[in-house]
PDB file with SEQRES, HELIX, SHEET and CRYST1 records, atoms N, CA, C and O in Angstrom:
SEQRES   1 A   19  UNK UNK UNK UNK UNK UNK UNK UNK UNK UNK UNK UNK UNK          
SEQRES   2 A   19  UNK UNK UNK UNK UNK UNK                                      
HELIX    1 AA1 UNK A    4  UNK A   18  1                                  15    
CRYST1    1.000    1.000    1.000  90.00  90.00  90.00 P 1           1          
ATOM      1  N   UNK A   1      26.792  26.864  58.811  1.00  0.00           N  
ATOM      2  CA  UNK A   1      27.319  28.207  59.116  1.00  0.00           C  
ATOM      3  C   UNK A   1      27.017  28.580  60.581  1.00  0.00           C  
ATOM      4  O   UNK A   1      27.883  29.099  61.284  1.00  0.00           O  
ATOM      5  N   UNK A   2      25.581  28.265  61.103  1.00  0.00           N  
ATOM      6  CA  UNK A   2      25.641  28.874  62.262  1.00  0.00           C  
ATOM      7  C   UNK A   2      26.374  27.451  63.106  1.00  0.00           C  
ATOM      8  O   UNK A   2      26.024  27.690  64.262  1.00  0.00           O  
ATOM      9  N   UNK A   3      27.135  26.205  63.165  1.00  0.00           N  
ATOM     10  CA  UNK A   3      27.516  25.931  64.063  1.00  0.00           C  
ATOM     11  C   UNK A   3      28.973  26.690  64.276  1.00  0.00           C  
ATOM     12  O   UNK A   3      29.478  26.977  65.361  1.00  0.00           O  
ATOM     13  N   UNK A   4      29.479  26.925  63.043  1.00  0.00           N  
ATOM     14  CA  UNK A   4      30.836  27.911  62.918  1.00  0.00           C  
ATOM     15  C   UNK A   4      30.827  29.101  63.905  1.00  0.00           C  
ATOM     16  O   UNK A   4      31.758  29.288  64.689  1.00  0.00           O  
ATOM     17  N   UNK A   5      29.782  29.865  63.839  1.00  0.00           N  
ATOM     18  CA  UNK A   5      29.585  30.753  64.565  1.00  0.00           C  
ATOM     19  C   UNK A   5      29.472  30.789  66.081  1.00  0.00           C  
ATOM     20  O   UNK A   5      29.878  31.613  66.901  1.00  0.00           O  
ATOM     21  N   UNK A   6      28.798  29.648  66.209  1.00  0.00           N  
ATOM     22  CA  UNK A   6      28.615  29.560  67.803  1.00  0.00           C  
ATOM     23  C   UNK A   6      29.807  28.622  67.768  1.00  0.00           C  
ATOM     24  O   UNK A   6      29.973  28.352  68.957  1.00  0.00           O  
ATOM     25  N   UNK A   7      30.732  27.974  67.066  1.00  0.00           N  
ATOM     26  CA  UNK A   7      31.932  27.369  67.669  1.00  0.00           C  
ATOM     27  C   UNK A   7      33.044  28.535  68.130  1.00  0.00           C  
ATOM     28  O   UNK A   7      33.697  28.542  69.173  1.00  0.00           O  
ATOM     29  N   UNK A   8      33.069  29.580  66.975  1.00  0.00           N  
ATOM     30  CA  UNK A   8      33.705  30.976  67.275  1.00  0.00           C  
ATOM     31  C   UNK A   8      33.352  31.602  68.221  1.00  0.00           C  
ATOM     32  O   UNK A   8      34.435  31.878  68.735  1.00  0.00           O  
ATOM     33  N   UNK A   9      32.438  32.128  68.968  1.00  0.00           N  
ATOM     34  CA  UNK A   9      32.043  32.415  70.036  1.00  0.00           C  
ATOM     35  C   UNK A   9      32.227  31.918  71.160  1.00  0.00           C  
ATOM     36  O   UNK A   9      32.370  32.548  72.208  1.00  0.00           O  
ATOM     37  N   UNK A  10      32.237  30.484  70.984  1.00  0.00           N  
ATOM     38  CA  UNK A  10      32.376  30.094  72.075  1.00  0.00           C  
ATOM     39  C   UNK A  10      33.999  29.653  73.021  1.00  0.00           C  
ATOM     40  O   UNK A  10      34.315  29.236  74.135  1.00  0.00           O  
ATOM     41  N   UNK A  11      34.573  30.010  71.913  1.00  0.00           N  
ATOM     42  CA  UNK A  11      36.403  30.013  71.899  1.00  0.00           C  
ATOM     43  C   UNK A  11      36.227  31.385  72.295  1.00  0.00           C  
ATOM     44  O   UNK A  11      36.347  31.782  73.454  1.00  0.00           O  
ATOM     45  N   UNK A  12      35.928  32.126  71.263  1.00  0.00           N  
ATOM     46  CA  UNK A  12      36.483  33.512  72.616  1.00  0.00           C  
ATOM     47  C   UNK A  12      35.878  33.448  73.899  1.00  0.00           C  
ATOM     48  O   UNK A  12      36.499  33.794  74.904  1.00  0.00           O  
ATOM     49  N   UNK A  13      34.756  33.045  73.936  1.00  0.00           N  
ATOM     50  CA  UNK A  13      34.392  33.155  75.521  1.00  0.00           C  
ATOM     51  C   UNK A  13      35.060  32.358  76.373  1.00  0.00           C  
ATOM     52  O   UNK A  13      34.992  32.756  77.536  1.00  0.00           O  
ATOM     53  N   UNK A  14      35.749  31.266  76.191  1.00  0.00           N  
ATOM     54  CA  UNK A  14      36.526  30.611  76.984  1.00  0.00           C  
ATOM     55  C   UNK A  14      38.174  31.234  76.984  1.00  0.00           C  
ATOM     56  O   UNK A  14      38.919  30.994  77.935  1.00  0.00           O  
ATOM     57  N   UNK A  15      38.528  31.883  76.046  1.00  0.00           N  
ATOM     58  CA  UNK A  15      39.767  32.797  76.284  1.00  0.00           C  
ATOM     59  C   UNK A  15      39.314  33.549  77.523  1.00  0.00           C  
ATOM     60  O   UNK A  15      39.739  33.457  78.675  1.00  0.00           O  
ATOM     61  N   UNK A  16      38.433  34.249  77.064  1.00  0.00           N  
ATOM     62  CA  UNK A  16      38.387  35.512  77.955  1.00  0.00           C  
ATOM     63  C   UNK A  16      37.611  35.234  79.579  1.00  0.00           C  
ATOM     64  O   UNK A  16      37.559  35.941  80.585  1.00  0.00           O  
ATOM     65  N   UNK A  17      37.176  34.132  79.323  1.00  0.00           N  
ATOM     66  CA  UNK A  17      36.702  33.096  81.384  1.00  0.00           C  
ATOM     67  C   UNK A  17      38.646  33.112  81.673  1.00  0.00           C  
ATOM     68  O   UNK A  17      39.148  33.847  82.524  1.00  0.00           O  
ATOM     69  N   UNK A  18      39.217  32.461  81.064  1.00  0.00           N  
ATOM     70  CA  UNK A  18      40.190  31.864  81.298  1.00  0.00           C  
ATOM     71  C   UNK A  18      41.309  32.941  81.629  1.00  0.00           C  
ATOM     72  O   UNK A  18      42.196  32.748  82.460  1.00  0.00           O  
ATOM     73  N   UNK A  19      41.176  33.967  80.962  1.00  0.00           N  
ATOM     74  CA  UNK A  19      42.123  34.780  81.243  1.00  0.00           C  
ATOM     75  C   UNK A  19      41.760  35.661  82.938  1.00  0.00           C  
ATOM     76  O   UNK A  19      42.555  36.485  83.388  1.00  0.00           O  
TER      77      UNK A  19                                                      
END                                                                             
């Protein structure tokens, strides 16, 4: 569960660098 979490996190944080 927590790698899910920090995989989710870490997709939005690269949306939002990226944007």
């Amino acid at each position: 569960f927590e790698q899910f979490c920090i995989n989710l996190t870490n997709e939005k944080l690269q949306q939002h660098f990226n944007q």
